[in-house]
N, C-alpha and C positions, 0 to 999 in steps of 0.2 A: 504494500500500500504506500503510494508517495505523499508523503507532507511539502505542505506549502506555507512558506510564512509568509503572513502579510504584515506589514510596515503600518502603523494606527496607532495613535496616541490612545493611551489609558481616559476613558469617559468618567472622568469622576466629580469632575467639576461640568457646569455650564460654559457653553463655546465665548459666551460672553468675557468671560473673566479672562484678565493679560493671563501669557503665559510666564511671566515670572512669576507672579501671585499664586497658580498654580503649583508651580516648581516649588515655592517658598512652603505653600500648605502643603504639599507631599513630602516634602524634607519632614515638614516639622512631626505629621502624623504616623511616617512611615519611614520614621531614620535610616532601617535596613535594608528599604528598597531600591535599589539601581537604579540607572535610567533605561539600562536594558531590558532589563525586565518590563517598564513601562512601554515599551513600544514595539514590541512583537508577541503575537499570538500564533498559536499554531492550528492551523485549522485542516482536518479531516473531511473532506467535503463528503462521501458517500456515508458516513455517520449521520449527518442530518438526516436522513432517509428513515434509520432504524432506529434514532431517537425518541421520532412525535408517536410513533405508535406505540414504544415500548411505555412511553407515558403514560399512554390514555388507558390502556391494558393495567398500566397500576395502578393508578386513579380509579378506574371501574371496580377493582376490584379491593380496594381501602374503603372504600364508601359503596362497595353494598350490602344493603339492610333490607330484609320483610318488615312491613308495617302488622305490630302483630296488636296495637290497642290504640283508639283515639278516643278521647271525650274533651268535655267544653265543661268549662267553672270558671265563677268568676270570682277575677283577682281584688285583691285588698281594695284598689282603689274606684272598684266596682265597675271594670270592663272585661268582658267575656272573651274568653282566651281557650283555645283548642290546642292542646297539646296531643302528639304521636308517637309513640316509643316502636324505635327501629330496631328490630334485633338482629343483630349480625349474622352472617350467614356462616360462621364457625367461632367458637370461642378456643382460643389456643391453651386456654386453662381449663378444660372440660375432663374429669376424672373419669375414673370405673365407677359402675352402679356401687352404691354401697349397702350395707346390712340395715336390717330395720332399725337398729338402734342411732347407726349413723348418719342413716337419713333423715329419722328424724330431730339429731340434732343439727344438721343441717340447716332444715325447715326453721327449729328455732332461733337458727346465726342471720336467715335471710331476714327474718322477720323485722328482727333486731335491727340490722344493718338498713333495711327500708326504711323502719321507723325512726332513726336516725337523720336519713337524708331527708324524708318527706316534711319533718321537723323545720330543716333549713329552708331546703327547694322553695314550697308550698308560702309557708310562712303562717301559719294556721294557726291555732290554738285550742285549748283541749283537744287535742286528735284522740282519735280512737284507732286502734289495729281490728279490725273486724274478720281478716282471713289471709291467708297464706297458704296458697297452693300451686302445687310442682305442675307446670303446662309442658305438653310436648308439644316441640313443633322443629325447625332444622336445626334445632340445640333445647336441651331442657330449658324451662326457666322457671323462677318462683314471682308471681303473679300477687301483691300484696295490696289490699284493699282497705282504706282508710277513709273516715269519717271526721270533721273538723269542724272549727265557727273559721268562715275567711268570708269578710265581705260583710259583715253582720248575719248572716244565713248559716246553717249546717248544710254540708256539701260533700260530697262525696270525690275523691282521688285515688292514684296507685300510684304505686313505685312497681320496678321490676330489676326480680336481682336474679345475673346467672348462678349456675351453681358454681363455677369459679369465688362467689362472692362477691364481685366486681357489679352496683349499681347501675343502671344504663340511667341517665338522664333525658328525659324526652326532647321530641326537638318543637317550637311552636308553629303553629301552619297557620298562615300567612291568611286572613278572611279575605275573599272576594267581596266589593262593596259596590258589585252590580243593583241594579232593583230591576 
């Protein structure tokens, strides 16, 4: 494969600014930079090619989620908010089945750990934990169902914890404000 260098000043400042000014703030920032170093780059041109796609393949595949729960509640300051809890399409901390007594301490660690974040998240007060239960779906998960005052109202919310332990945080979905 042949390299080609091309000849291009380092873009770190605006074209604007003299080139002593330049020179001066790159000294100053970057004492053990060269000026060679500043002004060649080495470029690969058939690289480009199998860069953008090798992106978009890991991009696709960092960010995909099943939508496994959406519901609507409204927040403290009394506007109605739709949250979506995405679950990942592997959790790389996913165990062996465990024995009945480990599952259901398990069950008690998710509970715990939801009622935890929904604490924060939510922002609620007297919450209640009303259920905790293992759903299957392209990874287990624990499904935890809470009851709270937010807003002046009792309202109902979840958290969702893998069995990793690891809380998912929902993400918020965006209302359309067609009529």
């Amino acid at each position: 494969m042949e390299r080609q260098t091309v000849q291009e000043p380092l873009k770190i400042l605006p074209d604007s600014i003299p080139l002593t000014l330049a020179n001066n703030y790159l000294k100053q920032y970057f004492p053990t930079l060269k000026t060679s170093q500043m002004r060649t780059s080495t470029v690969y041109k058939p690289m480009r090619f199998f860069f953008l796609p090798l992106l978009l393949i890991i991009a696709s595949q960092a960010f995909a989620a099943e939508p496994v729960l959406k519901f609507t509640l409204t927040k403290a300051a009394g506007t109605p908010t739709t949250y979506e809890f995405l679950l990942p399409d592997n959790d790389p901390n996913q165990g062996v089945p465990f024995a009945r007594d480990e599952a259901v301490q398990q069950q008690h660690n998710a509970g715990v750990a939801a009622l935890t974040w929904a604490k924060q998240f939510y922002g609620a007060h007297e919450i209640f934990l009303r259920s905790v239960e293992l759903q299957q779906g392209p990874i287990p998960y624990y499904l935890a169902k809470f009851d709270g005052e937010l807003a002046g109202a009792r309202q109902v919310f979840f958290a969702i914890v893998l069995t990793s332990g690891s809380v998912l945080e929902p993400v918020e979905v965006l209302q359309s404000t067609s009529k």
